[in-house]
Backbone atoms as SQL, in Angstrom:
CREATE TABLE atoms (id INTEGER PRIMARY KEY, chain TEXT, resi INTEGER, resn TEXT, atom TEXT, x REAL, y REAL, z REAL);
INSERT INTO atoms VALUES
  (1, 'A', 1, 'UNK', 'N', 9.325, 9.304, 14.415),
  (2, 'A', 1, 'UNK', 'CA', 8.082, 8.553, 14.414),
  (3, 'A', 1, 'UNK', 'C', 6.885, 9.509, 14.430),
  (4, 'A', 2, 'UNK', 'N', 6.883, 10.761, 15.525),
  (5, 'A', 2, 'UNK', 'CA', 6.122, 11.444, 15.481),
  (6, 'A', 2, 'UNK', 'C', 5.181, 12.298, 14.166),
  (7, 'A', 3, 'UNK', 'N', 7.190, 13.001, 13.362),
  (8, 'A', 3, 'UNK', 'CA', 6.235, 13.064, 11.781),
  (9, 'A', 3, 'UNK', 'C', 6.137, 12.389, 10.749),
  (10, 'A', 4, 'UNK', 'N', 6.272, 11.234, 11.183),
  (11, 'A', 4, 'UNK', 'CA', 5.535, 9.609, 10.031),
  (12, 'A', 4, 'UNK', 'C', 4.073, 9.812, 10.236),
  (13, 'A', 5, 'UNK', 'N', 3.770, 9.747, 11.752),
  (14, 'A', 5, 'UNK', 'CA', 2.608, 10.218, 11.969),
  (15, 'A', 5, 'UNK', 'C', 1.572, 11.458, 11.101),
  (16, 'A', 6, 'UNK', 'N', 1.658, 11.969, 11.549),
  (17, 'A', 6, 'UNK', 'CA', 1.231, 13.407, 11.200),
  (18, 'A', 6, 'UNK', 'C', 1.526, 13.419, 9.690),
  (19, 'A', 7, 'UNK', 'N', 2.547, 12.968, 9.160),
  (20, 'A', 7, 'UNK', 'CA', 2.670, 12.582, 7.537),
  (21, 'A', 7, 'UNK', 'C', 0.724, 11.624, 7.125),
  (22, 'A', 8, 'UNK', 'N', 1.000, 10.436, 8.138),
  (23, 'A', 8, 'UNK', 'CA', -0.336, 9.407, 7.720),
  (24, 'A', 8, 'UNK', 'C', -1.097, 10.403, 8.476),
  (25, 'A', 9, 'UNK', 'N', -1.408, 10.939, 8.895),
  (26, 'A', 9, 'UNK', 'CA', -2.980, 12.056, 9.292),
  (27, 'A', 9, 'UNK', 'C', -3.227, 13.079, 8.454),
  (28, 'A', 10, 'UNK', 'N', -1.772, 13.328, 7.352),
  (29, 'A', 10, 'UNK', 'CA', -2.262, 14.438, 6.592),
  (30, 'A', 10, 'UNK', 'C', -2.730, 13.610, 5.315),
  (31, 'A', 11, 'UNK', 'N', -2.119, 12.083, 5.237),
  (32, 'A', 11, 'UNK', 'CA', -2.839, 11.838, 3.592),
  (33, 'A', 11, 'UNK', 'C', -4.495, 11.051, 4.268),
  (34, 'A', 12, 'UNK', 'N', -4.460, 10.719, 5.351),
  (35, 'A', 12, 'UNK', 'CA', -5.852, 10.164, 5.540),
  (36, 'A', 12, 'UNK', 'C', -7.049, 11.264, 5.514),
  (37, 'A', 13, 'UNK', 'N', -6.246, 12.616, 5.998),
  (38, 'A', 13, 'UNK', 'CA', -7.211, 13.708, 6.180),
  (39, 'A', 13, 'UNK', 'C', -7.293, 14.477, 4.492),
  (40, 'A', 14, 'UNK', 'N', -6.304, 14.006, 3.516),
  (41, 'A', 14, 'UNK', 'CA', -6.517, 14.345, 2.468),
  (42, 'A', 14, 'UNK', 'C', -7.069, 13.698, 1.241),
  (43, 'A', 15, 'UNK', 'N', -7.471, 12.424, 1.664),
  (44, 'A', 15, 'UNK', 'CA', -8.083, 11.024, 0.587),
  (45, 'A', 15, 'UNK', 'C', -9.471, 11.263, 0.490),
  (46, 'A', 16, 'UNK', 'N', -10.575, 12.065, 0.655),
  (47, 'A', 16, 'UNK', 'CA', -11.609, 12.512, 0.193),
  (48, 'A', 16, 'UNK', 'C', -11.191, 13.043, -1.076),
  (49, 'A', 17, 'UNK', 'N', -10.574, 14.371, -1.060),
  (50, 'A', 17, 'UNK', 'CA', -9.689, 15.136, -2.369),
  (51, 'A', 17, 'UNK', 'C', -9.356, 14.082, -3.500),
  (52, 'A', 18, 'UNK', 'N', -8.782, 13.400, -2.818),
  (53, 'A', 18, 'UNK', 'CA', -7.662, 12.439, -3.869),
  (54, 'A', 18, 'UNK', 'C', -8.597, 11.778, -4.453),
  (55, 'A', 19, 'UNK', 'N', -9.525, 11.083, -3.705),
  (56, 'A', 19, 'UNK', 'CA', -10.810, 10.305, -4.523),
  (57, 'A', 19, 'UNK', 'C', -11.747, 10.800, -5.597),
  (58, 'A', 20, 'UNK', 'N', -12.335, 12.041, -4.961),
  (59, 'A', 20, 'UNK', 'CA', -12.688, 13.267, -6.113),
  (60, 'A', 20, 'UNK', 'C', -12.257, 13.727, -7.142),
  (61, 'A', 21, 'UNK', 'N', -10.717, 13.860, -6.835),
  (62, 'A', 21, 'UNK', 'CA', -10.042, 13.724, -8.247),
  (63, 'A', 21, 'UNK', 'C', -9.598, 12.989, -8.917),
  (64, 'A', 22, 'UNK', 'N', -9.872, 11.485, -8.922),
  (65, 'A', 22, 'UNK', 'CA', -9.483, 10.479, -9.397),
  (66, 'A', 22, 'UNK', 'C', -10.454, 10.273, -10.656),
  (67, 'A', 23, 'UNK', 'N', -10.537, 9.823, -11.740),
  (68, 'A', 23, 'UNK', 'CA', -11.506, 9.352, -12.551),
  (69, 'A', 23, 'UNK', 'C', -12.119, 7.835, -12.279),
  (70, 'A', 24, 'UNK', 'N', -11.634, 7.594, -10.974),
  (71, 'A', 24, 'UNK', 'CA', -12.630, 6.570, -11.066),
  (72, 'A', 24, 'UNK', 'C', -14.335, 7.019, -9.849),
  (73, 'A', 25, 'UNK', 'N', -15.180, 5.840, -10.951),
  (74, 'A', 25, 'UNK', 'CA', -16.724, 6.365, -10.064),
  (75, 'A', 25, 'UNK', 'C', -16.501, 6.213, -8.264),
  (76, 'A', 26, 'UNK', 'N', -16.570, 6.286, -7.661),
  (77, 'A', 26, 'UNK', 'CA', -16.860, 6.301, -6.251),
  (78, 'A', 26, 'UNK', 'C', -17.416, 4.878, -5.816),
  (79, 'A', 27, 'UNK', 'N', -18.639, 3.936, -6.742),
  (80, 'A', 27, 'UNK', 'CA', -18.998, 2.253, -6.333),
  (81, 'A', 27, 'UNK', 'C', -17.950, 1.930, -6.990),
  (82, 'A', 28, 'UNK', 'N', -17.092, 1.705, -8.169),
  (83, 'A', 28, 'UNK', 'CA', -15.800, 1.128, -8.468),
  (84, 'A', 28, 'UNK', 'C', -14.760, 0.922, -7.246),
  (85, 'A', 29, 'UNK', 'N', -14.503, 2.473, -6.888),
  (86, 'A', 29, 'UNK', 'CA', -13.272, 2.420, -5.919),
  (87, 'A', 29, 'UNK', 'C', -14.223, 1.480, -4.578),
  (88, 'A', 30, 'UNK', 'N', -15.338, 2.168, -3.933),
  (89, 'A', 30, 'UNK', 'CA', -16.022, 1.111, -2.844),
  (90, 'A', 30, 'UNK', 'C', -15.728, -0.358, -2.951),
  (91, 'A', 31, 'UNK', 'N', -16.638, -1.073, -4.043),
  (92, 'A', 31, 'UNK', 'CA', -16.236, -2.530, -4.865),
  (93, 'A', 31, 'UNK', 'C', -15.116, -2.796, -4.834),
  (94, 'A', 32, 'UNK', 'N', -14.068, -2.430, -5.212),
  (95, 'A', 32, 'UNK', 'CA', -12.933, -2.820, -5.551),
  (96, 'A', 32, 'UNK', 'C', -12.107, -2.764, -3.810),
  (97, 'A', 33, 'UNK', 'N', -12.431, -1.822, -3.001),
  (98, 'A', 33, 'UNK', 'CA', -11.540, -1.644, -2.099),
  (99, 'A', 33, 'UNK', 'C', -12.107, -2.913, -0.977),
  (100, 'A', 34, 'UNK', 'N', -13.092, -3.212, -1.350),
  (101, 'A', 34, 'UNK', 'CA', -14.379, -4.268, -0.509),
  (102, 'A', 34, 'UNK', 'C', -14.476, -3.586, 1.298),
  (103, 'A', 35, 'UNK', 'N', -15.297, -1.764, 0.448),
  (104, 'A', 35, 'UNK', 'CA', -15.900, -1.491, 1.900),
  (105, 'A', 35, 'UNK', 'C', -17.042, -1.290, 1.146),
  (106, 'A', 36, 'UNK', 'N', -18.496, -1.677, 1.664),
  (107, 'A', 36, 'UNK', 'CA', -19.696, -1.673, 1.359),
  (108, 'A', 36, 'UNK', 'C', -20.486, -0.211, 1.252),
  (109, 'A', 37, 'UNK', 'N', -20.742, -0.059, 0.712),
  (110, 'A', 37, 'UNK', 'CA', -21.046, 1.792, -0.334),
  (111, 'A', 37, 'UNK', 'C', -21.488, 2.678, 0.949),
  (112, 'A', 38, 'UNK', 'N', -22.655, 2.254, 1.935),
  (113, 'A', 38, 'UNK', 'CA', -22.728, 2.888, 3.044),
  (114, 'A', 38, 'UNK', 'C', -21.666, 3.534, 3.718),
  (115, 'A', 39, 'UNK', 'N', -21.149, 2.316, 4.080),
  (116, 'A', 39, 'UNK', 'CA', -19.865, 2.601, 4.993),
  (117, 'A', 39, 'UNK', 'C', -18.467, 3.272, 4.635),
  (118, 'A', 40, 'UNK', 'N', -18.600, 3.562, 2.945),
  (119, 'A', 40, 'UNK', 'CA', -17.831, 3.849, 1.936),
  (120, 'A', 40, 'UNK', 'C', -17.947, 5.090, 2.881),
  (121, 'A', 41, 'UNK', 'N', -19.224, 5.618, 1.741),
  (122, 'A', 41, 'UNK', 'CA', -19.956, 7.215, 1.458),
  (123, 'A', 41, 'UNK', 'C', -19.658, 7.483, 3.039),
  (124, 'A', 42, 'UNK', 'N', -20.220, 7.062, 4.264),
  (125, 'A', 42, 'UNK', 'CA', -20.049, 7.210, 5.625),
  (126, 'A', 42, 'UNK', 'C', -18.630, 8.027, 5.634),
  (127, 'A', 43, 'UNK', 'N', -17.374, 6.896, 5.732),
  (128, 'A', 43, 'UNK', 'CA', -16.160, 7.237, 5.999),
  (129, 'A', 43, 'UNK', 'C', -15.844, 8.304, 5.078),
  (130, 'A', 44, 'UNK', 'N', -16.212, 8.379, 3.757),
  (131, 'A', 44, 'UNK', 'CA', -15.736, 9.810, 3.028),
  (132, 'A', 44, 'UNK', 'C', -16.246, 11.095, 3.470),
  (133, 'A', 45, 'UNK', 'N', -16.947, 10.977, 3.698),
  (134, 'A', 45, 'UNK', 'CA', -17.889, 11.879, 4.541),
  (135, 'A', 45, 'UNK', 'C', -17.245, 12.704, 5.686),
  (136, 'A', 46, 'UNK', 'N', -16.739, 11.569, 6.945),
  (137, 'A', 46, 'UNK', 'CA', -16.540, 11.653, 8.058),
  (138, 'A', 46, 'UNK', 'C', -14.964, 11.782, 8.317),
  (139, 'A', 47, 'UNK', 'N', -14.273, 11.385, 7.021),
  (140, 'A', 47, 'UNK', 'CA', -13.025, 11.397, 6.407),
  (141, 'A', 47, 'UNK', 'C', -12.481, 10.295, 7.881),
  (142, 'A', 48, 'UNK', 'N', -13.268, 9.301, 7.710),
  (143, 'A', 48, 'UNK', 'CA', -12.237, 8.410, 8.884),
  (144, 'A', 48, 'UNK', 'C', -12.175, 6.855, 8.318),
  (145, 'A', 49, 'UNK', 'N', -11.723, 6.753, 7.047),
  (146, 'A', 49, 'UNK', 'CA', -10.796, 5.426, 6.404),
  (147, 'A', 49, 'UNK', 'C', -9.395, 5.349, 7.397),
  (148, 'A', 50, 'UNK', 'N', -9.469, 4.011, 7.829),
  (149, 'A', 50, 'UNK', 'CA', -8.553, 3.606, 8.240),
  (150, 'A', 50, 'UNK', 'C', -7.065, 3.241, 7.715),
  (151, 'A', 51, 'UNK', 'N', -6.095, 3.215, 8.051),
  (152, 'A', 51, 'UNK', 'CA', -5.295, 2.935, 7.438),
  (153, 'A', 51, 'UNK', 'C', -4.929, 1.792, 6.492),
  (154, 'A', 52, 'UNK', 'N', -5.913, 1.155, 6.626),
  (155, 'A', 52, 'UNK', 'CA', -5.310, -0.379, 5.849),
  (156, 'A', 52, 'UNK', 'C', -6.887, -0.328, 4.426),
  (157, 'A', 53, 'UNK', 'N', -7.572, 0.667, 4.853),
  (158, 'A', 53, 'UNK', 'CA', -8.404, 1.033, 3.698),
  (159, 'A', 53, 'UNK', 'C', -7.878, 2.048, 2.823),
  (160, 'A', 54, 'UNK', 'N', -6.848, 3.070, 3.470),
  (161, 'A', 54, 'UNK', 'CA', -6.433, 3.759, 2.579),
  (162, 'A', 54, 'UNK', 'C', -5.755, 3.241, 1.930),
  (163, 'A', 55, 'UNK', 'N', -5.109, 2.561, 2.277),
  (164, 'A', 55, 'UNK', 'CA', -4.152, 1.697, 0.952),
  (165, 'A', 55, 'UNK', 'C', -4.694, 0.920, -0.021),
  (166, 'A', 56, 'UNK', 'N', -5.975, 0.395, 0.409),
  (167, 'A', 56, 'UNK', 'CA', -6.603, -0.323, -0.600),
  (168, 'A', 56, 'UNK', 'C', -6.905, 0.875, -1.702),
  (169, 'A', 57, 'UNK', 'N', -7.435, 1.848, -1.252),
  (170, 'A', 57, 'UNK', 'CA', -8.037, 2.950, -2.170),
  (171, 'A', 57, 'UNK', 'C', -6.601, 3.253, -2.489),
  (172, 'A', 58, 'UNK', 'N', -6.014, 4.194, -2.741),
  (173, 'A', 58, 'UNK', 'CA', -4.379, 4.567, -3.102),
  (174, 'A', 58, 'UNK', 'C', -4.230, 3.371, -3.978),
  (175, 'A', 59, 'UNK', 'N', -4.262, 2.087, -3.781),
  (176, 'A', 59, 'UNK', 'CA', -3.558, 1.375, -4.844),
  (177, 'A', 59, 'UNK', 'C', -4.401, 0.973, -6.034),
  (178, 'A', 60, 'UNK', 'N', -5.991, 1.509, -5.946),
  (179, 'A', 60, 'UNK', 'CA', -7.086, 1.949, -6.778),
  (180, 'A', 60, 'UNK', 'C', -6.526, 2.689, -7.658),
  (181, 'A', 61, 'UNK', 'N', -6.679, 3.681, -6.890),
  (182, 'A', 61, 'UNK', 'CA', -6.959, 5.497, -7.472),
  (183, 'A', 61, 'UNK', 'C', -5.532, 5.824, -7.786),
  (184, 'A', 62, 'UNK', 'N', -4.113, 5.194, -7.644),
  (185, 'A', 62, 'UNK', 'CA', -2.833, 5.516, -7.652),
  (186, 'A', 62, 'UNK', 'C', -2.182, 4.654, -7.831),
  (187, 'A', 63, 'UNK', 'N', -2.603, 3.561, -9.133),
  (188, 'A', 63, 'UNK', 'CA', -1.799, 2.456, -9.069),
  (189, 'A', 63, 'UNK', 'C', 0.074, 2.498, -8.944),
  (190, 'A', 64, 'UNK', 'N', -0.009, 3.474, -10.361),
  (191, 'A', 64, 'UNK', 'CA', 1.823, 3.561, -10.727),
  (192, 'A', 64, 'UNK', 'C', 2.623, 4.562, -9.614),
  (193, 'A', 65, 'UNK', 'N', 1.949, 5.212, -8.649),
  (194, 'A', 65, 'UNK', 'CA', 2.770, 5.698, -7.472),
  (195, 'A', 65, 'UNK', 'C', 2.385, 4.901, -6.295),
  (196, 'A', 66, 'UNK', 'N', 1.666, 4.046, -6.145),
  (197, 'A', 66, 'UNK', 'CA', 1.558, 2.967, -5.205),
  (198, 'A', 66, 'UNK', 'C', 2.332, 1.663, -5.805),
  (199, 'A', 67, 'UNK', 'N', 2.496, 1.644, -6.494),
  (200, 'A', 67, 'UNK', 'CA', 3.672, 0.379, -7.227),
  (201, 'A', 67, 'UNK', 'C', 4.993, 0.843, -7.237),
  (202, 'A', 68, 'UNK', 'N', 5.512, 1.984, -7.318),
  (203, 'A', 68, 'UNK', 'CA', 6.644, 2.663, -6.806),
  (204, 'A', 68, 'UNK', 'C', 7.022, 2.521, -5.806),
  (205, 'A', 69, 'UNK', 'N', 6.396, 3.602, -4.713),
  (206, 'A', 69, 'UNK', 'CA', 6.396, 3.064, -3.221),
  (207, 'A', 69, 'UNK', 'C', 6.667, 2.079, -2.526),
  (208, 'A', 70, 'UNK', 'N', 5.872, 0.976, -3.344),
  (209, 'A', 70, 'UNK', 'CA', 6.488, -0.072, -2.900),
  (210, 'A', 70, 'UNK', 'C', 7.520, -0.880, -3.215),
  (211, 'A', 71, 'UNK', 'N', 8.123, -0.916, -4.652),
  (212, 'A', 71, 'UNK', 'CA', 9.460, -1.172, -5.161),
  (213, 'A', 71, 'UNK', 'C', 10.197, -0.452, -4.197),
  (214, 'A', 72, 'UNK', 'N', 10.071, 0.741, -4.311),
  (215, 'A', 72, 'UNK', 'CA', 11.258, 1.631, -3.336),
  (216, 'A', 72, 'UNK', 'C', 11.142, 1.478, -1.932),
  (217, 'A', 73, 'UNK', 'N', 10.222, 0.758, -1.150),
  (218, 'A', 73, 'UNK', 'CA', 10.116, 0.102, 0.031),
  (219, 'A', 73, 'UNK', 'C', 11.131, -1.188, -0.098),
  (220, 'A', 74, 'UNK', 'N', 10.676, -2.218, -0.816),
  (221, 'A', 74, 'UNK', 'CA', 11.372, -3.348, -0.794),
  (222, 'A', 74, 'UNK', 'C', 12.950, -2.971, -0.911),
  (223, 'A', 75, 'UNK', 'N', 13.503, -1.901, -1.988),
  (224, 'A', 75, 'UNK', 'CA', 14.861, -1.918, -1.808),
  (225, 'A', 75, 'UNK', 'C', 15.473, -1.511, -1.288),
  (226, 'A', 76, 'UNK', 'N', 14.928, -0.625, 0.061),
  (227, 'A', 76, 'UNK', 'CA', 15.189, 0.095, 1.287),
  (228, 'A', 76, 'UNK', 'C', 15.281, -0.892, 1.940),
  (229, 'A', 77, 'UNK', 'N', 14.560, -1.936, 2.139),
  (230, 'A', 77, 'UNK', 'CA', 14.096, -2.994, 3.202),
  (231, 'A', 77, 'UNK', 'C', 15.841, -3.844, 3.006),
  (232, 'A', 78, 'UNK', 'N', 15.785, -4.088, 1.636),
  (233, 'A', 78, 'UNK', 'CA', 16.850, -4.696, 0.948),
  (234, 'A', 78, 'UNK', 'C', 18.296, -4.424, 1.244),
  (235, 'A', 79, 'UNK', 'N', 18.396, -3.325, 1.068),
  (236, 'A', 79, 'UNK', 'CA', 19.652, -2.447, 1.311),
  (237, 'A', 79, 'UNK', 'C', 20.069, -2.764, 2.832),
  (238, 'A', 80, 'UNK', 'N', 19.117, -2.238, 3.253),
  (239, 'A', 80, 'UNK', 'CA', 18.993, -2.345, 5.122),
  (240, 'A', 80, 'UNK', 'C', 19.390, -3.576, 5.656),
  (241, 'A', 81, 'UNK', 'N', 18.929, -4.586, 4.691),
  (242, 'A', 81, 'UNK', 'CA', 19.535, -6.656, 5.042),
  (243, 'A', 81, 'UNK', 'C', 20.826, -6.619, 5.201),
  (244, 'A', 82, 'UNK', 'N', 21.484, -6.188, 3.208),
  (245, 'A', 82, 'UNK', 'CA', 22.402, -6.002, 3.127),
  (246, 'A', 82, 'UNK', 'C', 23.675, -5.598, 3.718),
  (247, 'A', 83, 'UNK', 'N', 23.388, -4.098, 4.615),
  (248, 'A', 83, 'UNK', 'CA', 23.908, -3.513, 5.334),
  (249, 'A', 83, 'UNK', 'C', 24.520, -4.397, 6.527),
  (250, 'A', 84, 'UNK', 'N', 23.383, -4.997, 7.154),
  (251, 'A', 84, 'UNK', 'CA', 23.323, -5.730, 8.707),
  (252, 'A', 84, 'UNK', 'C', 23.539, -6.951, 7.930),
  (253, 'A', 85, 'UNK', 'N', 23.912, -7.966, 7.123),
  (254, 'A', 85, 'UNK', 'CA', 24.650, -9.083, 6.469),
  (255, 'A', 85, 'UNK', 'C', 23.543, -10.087, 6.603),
  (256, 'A', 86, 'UNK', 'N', 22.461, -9.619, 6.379),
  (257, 'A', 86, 'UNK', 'CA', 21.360, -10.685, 6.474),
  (258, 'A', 86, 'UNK', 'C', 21.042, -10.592, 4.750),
  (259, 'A', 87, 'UNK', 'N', 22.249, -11.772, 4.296),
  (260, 'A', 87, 'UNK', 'CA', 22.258, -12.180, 2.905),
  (261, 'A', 87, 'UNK', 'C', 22.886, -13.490, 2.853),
  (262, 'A', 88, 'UNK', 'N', 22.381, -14.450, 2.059),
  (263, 'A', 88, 'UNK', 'CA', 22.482, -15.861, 1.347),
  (264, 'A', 88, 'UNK', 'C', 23.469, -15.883, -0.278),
  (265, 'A', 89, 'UNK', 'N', 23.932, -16.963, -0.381),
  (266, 'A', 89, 'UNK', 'CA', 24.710, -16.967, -1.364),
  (267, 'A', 89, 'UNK', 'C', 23.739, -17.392, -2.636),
  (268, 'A', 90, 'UNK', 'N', 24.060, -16.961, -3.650),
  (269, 'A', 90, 'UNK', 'CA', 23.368, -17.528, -5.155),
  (270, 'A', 90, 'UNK', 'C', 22.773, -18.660, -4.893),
  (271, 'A', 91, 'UNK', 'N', 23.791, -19.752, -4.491),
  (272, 'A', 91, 'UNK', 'CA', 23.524, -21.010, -4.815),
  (273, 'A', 91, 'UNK', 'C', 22.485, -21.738, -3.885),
  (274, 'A', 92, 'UNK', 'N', 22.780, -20.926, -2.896),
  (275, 'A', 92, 'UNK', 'CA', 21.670, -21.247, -1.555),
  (276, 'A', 92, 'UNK', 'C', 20.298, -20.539, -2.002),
  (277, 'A', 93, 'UNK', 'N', 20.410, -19.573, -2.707),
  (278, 'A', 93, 'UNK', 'CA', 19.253, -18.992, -3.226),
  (279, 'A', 93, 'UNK', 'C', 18.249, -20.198, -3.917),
  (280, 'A', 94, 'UNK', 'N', 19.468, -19.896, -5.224),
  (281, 'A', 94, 'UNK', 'CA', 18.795, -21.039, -6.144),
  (282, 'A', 94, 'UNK', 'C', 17.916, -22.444, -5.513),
  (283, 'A', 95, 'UNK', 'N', 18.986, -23.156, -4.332),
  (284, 'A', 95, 'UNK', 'CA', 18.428, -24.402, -3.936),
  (285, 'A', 95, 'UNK', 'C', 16.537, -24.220, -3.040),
  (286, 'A', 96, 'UNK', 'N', 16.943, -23.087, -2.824),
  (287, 'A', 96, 'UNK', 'CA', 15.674, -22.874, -1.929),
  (288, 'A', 96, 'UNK', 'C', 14.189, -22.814, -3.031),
  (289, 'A', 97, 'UNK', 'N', 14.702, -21.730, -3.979),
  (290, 'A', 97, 'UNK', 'CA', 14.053, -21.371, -4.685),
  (291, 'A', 97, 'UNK', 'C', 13.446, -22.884, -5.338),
  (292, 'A', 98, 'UNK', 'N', 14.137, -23.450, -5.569),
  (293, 'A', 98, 'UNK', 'CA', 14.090, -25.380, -6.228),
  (294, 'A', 98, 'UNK', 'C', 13.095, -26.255, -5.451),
  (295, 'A', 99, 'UNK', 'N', 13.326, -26.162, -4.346),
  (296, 'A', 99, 'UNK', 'CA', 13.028, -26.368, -2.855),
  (297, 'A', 99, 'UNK', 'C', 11.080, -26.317, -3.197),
  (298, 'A', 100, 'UNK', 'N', 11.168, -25.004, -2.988),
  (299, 'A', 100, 'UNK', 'CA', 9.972, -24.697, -2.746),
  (300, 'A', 100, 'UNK', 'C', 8.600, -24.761, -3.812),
  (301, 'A', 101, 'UNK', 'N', 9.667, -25.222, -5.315),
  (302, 'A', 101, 'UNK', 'CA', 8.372, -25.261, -6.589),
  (303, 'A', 101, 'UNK', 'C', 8.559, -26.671, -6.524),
  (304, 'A', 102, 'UNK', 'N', 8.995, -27.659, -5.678),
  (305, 'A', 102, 'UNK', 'CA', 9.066, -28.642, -6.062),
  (306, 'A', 102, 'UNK', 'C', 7.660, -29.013, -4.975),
  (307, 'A', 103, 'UNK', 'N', 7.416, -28.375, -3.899),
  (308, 'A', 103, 'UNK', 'CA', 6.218, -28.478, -3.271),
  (309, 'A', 103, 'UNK', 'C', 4.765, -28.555, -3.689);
């Protein structure tokens, strides 16, 4: 847990960089991430984006390795069900799936 940590302190302490080198303008990524340009420019500055802003930015500035990540999250997550037998049959799938567009 400790270097998950220190993993997220080295990309939060490194997302100024990453932004700079991104081709997108700086009010795009702000706009788009919906932190208001002050408080943008502020936190780049002060390099203190929070974690749930860095991801907004990352999935900006890094779409196709933030769309990875997370495929390869879900089938970790997946695997991990699998493993521990937290799985449903096809057909129970299907009915649910039926289930729920019929709402």
């Amino acid at each position: 847990m400790i270097q998950e940590l220190i993993k997220s302190k080295t990309i939060l302490m490194s997302l100024p960089e990453l932004i700079n080198e991104s081709h997108f303008k700086m009010s795009y990524i702000s706009e788009k991430a919906g932190i208001p340009k002050p408080t943008f420019y502020r936190k780049l500055k002060d390099r203190s984006f929070n974690v749930d802003e860095a991801l907004k930015i990352l999935q900006i500035i890094k779409p196709e390795e933030y769309e990875y990540e997370t495929v390869m999250a879900n089938i970790k997550e997946s695997e991990k069900d699998f493993e521990e037998g937290k799985v449903i049959e096809g057909k129970d799938f299907i009915f649910d799936v039926k289930q729920r567009l019929k709402k």
